[in-house]
C-alpha positions, 0 to 999 in steps of 0.5 A: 271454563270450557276452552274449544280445543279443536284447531280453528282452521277445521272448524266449518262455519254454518252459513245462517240465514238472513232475514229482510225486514219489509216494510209494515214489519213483515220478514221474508227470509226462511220461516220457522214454521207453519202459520196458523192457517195452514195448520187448520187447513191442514187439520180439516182437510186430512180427515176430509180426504180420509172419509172420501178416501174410504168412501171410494174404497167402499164403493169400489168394494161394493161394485166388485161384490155386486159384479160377482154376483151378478156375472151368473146370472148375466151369463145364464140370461145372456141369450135373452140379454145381449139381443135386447140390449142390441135391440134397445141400442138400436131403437136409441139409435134410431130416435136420435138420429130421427130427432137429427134429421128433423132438426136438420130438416127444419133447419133447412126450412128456416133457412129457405123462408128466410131466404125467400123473405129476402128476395120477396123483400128485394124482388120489386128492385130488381124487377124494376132494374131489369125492365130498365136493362130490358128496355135499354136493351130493346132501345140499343137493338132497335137503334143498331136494326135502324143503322143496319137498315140505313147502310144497307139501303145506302149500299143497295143505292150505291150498288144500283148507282153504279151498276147504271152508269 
């Protein structure tokens, strides 16, 4: 029989892990490893990223080796390029902003017929409002020239009463 001979006192104990059962007989604690559906997830999606990957490296490939040999031939027919190419920015610019301004510009009409809807709509009240202030107003100035008139006829015979006496 094989005896431990170590001293029991330098053995360091390894802490295990504890598992908790939950109901239903499922464990939570450390997993021992990958499920089922990890691993197919896994096993489609390496190769999947690996094709997009390369597909990304070929394209880039391609976009230098075409830069190359397209930079000659951009910089004997730049005279003719960069004048149009500024030519066609500015004719886009142009279109834009004109498509911009119509917009706004209809915007704008809209929003003065609907506004002239409103008033038309609310024009017979008012008018019907302000013929009744216009006649109060007329009524109240009429009423202040009578009294006006009465106290000036009242102090013109007050005037003429002691001025006889």
């Amino acid at each position: 029989m094989d005896r431990d001979t170590r001293d029991p006192r330098q053995v360091q104990l390894q802490p295990q892990p504890q598992q908790h059962h939950l109901t239903h007989g499922y464990t939570v604690g450390p997993s021992t490893g990958p499920t089922a559906a990890q691993l197919m997830a896994l096993v489609t999606l390496v190769p999947l990223s690996g094709i997009l990957f390369v597909l990304a490296g070929l394209a880039l490939t391609g976009s230098v080796i075409g830069l190359a040999l397209a930079t000659p031939v951009f910089i004997l027919f730049s005279p003719v390029i960069v004048p149009a190419t500024f030519l066609i920015a500015l004719a886009v610019t142009g279109f834009l902003s004109s498509g911009a301004f119509g917009l706004t510009g209809l915007s704008a009409l809209s929003r003065v017929a609907g506004y002239l809807r409103l008033v038309g709509e609310r024009m017979p009240e008012e008018l019907d409002y302000a013929k009744r202030r216009m006649a109060d107003a007329v009524a109240f100035t009429g009423q202040k020239t009578k009294d006006v008139g009465q106290t000036i006829e009242s102090k013109a015979r007050e005037s003429g009463t002691t001025a006889r006496a």
